[in-house]
C-alpha positions as CSV (number, residue, x, y, z in Angstrom):
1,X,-130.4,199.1,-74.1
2,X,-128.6,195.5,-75.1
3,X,-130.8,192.9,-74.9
4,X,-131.0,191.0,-73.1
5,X,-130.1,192.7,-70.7
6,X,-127.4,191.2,-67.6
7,X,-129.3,192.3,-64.3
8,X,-132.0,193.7,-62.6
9,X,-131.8,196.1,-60.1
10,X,-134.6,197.3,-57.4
11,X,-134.8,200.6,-56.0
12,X,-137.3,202.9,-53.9
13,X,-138.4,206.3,-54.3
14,X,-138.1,207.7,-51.4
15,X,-141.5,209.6,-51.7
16,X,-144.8,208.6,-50.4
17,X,-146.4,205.0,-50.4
18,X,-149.4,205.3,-52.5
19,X,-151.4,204.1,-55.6
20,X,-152.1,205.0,-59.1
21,X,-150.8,206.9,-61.9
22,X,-150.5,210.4,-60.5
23,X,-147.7,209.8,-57.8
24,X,-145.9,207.7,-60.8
25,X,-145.9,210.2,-62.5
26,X,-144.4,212.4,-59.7
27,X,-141.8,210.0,-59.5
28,X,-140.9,210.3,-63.2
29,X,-140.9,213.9,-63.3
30,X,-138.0,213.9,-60.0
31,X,-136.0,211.9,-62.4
32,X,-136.8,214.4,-65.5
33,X,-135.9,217.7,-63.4
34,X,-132.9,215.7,-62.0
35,X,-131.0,213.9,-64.8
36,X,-133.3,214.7,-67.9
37,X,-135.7,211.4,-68.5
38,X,-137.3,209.1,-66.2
39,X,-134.7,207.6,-64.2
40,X,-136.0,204.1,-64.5
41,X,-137.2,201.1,-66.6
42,X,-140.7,200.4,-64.3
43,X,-142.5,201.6,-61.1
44,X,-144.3,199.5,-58.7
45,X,-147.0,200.5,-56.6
46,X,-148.2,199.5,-53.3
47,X,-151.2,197.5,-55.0
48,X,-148.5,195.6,-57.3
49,X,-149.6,197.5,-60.5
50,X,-146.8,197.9,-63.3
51,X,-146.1,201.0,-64.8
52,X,-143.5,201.3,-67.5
53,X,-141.2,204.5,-67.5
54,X,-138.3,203.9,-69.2
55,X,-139.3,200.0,-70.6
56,X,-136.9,198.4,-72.3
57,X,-134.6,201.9,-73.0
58,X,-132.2,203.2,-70.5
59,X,-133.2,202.9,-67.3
60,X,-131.3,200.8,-64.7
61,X,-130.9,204.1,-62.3
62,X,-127.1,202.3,-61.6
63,X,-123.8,203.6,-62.5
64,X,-122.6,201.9,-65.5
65,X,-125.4,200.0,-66.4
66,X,-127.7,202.0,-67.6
67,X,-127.7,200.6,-71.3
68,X,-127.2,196.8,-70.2
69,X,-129.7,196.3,-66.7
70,X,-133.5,197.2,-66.0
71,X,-134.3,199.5,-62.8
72,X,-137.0,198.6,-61.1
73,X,-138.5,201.3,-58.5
74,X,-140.9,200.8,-55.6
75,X,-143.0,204.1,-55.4
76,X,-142.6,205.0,-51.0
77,X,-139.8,204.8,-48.9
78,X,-138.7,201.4,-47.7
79,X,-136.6,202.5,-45.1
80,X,-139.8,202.2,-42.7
81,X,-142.5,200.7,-45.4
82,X,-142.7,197.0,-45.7
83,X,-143.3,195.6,-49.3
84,X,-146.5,194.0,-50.2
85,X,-147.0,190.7,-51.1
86,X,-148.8,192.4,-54.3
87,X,-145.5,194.6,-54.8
88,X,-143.1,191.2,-54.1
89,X,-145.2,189.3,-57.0
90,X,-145.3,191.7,-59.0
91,X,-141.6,192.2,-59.1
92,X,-141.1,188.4,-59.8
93,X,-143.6,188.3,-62.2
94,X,-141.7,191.2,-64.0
95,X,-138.8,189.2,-64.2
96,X,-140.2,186.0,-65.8
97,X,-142.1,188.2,-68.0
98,X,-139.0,190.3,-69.3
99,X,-137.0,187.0,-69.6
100,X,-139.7,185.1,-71.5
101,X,-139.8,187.9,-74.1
102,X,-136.0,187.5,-74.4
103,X,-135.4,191.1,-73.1
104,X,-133.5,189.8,-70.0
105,X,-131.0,186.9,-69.9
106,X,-132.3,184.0,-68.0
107,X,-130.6,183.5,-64.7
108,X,-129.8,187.5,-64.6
109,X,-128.7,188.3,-60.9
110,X,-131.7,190.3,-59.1
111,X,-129.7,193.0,-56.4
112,X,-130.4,196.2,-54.7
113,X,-128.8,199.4,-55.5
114,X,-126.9,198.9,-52.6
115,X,-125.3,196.4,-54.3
116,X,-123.2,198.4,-56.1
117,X,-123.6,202.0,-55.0
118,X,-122.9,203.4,-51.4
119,X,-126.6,204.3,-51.4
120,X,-129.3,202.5,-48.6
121,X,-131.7,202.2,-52.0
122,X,-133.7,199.9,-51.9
123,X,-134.2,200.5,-48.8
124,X,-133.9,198.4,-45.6
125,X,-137.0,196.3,-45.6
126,X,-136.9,196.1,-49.8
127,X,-133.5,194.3,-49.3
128,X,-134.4,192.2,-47.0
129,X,-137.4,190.7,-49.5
130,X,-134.9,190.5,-52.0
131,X,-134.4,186.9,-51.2
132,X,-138.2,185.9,-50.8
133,X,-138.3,187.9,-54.6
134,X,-135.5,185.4,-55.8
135,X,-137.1,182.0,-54.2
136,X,-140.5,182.8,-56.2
137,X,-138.5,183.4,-59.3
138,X,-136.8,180.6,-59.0
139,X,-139.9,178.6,-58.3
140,X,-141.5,179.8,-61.4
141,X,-144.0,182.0,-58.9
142,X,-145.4,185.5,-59.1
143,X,-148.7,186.4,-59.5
144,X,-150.0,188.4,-62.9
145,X,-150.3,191.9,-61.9
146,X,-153.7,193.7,-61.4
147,X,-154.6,194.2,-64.6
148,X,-154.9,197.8,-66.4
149,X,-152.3,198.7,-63.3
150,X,-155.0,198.1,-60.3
151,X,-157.1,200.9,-58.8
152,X,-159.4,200.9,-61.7
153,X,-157.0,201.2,-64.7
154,X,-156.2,204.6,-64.7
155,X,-154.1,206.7,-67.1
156,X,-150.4,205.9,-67.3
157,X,-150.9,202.1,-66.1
158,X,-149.9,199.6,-68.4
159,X,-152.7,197.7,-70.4
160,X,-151.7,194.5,-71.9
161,X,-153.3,191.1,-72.5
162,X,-155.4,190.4,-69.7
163,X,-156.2,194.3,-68.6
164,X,-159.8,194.8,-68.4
165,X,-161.8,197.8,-67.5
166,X,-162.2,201.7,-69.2
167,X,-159.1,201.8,-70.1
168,X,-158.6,199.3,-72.1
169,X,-162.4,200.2,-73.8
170,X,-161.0,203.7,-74.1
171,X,-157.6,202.3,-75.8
172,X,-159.7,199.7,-78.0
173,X,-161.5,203.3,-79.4
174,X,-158.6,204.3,-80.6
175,X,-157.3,201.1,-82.5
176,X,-160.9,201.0,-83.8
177,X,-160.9,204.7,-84.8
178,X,-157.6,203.7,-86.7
179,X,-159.5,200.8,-88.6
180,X,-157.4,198.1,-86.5
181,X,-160.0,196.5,-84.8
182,X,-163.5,196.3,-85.3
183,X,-166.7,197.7,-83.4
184,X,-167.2,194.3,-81.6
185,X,-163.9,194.5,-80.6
186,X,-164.7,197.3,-78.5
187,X,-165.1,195.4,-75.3
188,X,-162.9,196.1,-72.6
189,X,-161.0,192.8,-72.5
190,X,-157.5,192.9,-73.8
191,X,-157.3,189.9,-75.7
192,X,-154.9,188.7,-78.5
193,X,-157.5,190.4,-81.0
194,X,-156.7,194.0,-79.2
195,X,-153.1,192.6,-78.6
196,X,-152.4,192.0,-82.6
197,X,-154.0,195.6,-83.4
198,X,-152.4,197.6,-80.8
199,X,-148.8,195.9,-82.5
200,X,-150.3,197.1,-85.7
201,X,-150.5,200.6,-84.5
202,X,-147.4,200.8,-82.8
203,X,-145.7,199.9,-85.4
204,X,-147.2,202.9,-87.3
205,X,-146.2,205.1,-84.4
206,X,-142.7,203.7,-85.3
207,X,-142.2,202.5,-81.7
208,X,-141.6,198.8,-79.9
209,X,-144.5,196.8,-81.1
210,X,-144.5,194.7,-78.0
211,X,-148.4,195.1,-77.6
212,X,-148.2,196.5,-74.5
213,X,-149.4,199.9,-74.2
214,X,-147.2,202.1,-71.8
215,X,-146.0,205.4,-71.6
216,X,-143.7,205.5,-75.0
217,X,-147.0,204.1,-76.8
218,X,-149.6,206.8,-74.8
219,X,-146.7,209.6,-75.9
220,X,-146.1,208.5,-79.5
221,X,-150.1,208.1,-79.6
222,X,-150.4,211.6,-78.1
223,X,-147.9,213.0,-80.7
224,X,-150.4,211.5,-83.2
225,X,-153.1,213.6,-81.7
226,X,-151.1,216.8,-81.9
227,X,-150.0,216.2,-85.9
228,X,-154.1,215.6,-86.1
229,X,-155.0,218.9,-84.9
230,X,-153.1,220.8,-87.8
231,X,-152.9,224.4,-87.5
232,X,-157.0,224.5,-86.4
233,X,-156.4,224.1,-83.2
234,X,-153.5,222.1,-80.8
235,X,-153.9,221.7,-77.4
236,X,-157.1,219.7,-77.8
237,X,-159.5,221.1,-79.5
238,X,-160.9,219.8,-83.0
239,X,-159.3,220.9,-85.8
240,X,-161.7,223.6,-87.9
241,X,-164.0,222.2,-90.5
242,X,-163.2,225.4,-92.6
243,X,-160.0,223.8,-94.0
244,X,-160.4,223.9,-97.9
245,X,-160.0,220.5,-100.3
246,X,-156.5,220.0,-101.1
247,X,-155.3,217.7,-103.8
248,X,-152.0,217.4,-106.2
249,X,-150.7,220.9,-107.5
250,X,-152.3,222.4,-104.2
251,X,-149.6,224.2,-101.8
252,X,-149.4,225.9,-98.7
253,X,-150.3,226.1,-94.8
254,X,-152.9,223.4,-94.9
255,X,-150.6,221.2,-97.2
256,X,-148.3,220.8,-94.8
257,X,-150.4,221.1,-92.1
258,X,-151.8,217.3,-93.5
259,X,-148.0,216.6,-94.7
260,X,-147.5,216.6,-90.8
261,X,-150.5,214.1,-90.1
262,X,-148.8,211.8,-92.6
263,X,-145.6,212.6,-91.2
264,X,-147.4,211.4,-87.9
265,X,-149.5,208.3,-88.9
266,X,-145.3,207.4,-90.4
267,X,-146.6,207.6,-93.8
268,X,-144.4,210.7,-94.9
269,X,-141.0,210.8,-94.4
270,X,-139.6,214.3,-92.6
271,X,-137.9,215.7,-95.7
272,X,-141.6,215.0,-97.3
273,X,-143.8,218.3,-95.0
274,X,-142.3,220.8,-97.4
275,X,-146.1,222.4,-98.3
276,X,-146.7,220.8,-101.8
277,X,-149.3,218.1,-102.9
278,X,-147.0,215.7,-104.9
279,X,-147.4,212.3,-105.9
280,X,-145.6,211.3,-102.8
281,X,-148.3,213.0,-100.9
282,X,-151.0,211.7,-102.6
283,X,-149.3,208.1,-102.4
284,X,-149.3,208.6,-98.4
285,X,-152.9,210.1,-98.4
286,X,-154.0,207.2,-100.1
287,X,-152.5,205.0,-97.6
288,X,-154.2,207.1,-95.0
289,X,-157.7,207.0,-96.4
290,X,-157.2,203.5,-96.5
291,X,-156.5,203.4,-92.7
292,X,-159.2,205.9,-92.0
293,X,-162.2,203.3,-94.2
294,X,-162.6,206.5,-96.5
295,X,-162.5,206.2,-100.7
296,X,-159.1,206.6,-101.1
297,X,-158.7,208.6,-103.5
298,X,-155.8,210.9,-102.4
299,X,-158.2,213.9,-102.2
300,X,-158.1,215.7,-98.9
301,X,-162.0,216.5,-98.8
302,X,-164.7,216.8,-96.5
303,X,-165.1,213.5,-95.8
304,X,-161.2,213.0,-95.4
305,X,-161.1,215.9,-92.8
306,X,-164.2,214.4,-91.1
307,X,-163.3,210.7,-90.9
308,X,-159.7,212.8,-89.5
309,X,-161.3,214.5,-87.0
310,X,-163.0,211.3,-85.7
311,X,-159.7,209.7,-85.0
312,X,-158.8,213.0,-83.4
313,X,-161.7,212.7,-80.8
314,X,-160.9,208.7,-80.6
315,X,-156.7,209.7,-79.5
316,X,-158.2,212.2,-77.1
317,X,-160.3,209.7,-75.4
C-alpha cells in the first residue's frame, strides 16, 4: 500500500453482530473464498476491539483504491444494528492512531462505501455515524480500544502497548523463549519493554516491525513454529529427540531439516537449505545459538535441539 495512504473507508459485514476472534475470523475467510485474502485492512467488533486483517497491505475493500486507502469493516449488519459508542471510538481512535504513525495522511477524507460504489455498505445506521466519527476525530477524541481486543484477549486480537491479560503473558513467552525479553518481563502488561522486543522479533520474522502483534505477526510467528518442528513432527507435536548431532561436513535430511529453522528464524537465505553443513550454516547456527542463550558453538547437539524444542513449545503457546 502507499503510505500514507489518501482515505479511509468504513464498511459492514453483513454477518452477525458479535464479539471476539472466531466471527473475525469468519469474516476473513468470506473474503479469502471470495477474492483470495482478507478483504480488508481491520475489523471492529461490537465491543470496540481492533483486529488487524489486512493492516497496512491491501485492503481498502473499494474499487481502485485498494493499494492507496484502509478498509475498515464493522463485524454485523448495519442495515438494522446501531453502532456502539465502543465501535464509534474505536474507529476514531484508529484513525489518529494510523495518522500519528504516518501510515495515513492527516486530514484523509473518512466515507462509506457508498461513497463510491452503488453498494448500501456501510450500512444505513453506520453512515449515518459517519459524521459523529468525523466530529471526534476532529476534536482529537476516541477512546483507546479494550486492550488485547476486549472479551478477554483472545486469539487473533491485536496486543499492543497497553493490552493486558493471557495473551499478552502467552505472547511475552514467546519473546522470552527467543531471548528478547527477560523472565521478569513475563508479566502480562504490554509495556515499551515487550513493545521494543516484539520489534526485535518481527524484524527476524522479516515482517513490519510496528510492535503490534496482529495476524501477519501470529502467521509469520506460526510459520516459525512449523520450520521448528523439522521433519519429527509438523502439525504440532515436538520435534523427536532422536535427531543425531550435526556439524560442518555433515549432510542430509536433518541438515536441511535445521537449514529450514535458519531459513525461518531469517538467518539463512532460501538458496542456503540445500542439505549441507557449510560455513554459511554454521555462521547462521551460531547466530541462532546466540538467540537461543546456548554455547554457540555452531554444533547442532543435544542441548541445541533441546533449547530448540523449548522455543517450539513457547510459539505453540
Amino acid at each position: 500500500m502507499t503510505r500514507p495512504a489518501n482515505e479511509f473507508f468504513l464498511h459492514h459485514s453483513v454477518t452477525a453482530a458479535a464479539n471476539g476472534a472466531n466471527v473475525v475470523r469468519n469474516v476473513a475467510n468470506i473474503g479469502v473464498q471470495r477474492f483470495g485474502r482478507a478483504s480488508y485492512s481491520f475489523a471492529i467488533t461490537l465491543d470496540g476491539a481492533i483486529y488487524e486483517m489486512q493492516g497496512d497491505n491491501i485492503g481498502a475493500h473499494t474499487a481502485n483504491r485498494n493499494s492507496t486507502s484502509f478498509g475498515v469493516v464493522l463485524v454485523g449488519n448495519y442495515d438494522n444494528t446501531q453502532m456502539t459508542n465502543a465501535q464509534i471510538n474505536s474507529v476514531a481512535w484508529l484513525y489518529r492512531n494510523l495518522v500519528s504513525r504516518g501510515l495515513l495522511r492527516s486530514g484523509a477524507p473518512i466515507r462509506g462505501h457508498r461513497d463510491v460504489s452503488a453498494t448500501a455498505c456501510p450500512g444505513r445506521t453506520a453512515y449515518a455515524a459517519l459524521a459523529q466519527i468525523r466530529h471526534l476525530v476532529n476534536a482529537g477524541g476516541g477512546s483507546t480500544p479494550p486492550p488485547g481486543g476486549g472479551s478477554g484477549g483472545g486469539s487473533g486480537a491485536l496486543l499492543r502497548r497497553g493490552s493486558t491479560g493471557q495473551a499478552v503473558r502467552q505472547w511475552q513467552t514467546v519473546l522470552h523463549g527467543a531471548g528478547l525479553l527477560p523472565a521478569n518481563g513475563v508479566d502480562g502488561i504490554f509495556g515499551p519493554q515487550t513493545e521494543a522486543a516484539t520489534k526485535a522479533f518481527q524484524r527476524t520474522l522479516r515482517v513490519s516491525a510496528d510492535g503490534i502483534v496482529g495476524p501477519q505477526t501470529r502467521a509469520a510467528t506460526s510459520q516459525l513454529f512449523k520450520f521448528l518442528a523439522g521433519s519429527g513432527g509438523g502439525g504440532g507435536s515436538t520435534p523427536s529427540p532422536s535427531r543425531p548431532t550435526i556439524r560442518r561436513g555433515s549432510t542430509g535430511a536433518h541438515v536441511r531439516n535445521w537449514q529450514t529453522v535458519l531459513r525461518g528464524a531469517g538467518l539463512l537465505p532460501a538458496n542456503g537449505v540445500d542439505g549441507i553443513f557449510g560455513p554459511q550454516t554454521e555462521n547462521a547456527t551460531r547466530a541462532f545459538q546466540r538467540k537461543l542463550k546456548v554455547s554457540a558453538d555452531g554444533i547442532v547437539g543435544p542441548v541445541t535441539w533441546a533449547a530448540t524444542d523449548k522455543l517450539f513449545r513457547f510459539l505453540a503457546g
